[in-house]
C-alpha positions in Angstrom: 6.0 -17.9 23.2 7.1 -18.1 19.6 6.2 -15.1 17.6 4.7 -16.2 13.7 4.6 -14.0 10.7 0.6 -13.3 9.1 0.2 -12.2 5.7 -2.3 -12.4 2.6 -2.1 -11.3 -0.7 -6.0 -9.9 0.0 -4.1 -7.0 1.5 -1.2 -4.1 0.5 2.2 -5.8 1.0 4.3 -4.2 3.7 6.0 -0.8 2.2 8.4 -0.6 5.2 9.9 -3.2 8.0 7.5 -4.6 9.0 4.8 -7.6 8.9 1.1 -7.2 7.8 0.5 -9.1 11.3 2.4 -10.8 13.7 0.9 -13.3 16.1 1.8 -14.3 19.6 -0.2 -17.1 21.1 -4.2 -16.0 21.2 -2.8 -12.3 20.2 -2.8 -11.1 16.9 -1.4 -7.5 16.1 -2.7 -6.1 13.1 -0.2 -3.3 11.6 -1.7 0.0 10.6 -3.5 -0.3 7.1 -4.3 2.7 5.0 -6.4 2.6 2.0 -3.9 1.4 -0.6 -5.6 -1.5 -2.9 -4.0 -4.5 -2.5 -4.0 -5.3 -6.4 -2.5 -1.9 -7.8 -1.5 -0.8 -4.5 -2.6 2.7 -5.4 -4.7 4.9 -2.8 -8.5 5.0 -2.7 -10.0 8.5 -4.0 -11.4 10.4 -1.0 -12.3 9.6 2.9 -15.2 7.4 2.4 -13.4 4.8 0.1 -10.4 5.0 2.5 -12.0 4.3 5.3 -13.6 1.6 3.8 -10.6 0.1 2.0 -8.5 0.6 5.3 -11.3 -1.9 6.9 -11.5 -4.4 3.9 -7.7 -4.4 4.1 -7.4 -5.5 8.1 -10.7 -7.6 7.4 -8.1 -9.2 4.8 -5.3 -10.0 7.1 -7.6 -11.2 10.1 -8.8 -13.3 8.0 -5.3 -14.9 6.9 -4.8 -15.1 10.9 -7.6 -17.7 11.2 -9.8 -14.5 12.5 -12.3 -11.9 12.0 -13.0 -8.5 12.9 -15.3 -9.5 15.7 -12.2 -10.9 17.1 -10.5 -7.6 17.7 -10.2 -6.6 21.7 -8.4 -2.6 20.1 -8.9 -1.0 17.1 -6.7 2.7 16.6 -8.1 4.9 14.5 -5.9 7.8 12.5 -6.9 10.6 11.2 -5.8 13.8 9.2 -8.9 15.4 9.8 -11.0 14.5 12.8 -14.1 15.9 11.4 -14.2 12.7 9.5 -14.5 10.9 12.4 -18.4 10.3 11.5 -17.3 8.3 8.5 -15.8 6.1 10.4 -18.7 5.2 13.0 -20.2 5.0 10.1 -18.2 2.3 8.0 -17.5 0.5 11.5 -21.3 -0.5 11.6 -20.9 -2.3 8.8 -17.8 -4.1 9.6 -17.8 -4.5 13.3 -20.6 -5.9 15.5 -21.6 -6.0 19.3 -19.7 -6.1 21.3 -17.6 -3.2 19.6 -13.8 -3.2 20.1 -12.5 -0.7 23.0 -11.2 2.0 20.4 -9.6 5.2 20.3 -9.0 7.9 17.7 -6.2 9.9 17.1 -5.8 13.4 14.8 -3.1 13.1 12.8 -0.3 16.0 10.6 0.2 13.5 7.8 0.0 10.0 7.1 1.7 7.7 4.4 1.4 8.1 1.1 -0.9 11.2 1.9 -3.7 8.7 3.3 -6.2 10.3 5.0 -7.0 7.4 7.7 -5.0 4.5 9.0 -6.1 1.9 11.4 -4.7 -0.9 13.4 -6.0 -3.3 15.8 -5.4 -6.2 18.0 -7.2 -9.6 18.1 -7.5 -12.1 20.6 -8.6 -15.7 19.4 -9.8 -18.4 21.0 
């Protein structure tokens, strides 16, 4: 099965090797996004415009995958503090709906570019 490059411009370019998204057949792996704005590619100010940038961002590049968020089967969640853990059920009710993606949600030393939160997730279309 022939792998195929995603990526948007609605999103932060890759800083690294890597692709924003890569998709294999139904599949779609969504690389870890943290709350850099795709325009300036500058960090959001504080948890609760992270976490919602960090969504925007892989709302973004399902998007250029032919996709949604309702789409994803996994969603990671990283975090430098898990006390803001709440935040992110939060902001997920606004991006997400029933049935939710299985999920988990991982405490973190550091991420890049000091970000607060990353996320990543895997989508199956059909």
């Amino acid at each position: 099965m022939p792998k195929a490059v995603i990526s948007t411009l609605h999103a932060p370019s890759a800083i690294g090797t890597y692709s924003q998204a890569v998709r294999c057949g139904n599949t779609i792996y969504l690389s870890g996004q943290i709350g850099l704005d795709p325009a300036t590619m500058q960090l959001a100010e504080g948890i609760d415009a992270q976490v919602r940038r960090v969504f925007d961002n892989l709302k973004a590049v399902a998007a250029a995958a032919g996709g949604s968020l309702d789409d994803a089967a996994k969603l990671t969640i990283y975090l430098t503090d898990l006390a803001h853990f709440a935040k992110v059920n939060e902001a997920m009710a606004a991006y997400f709906n029933q049935p939710y993606p299985a999920r988990a949600a991982v405490g973190v030393a550091s991420l890049p570019r000091g970000a607060l939160v990353e996320a990543d997730a895997i989508l199956v279309i059909q």
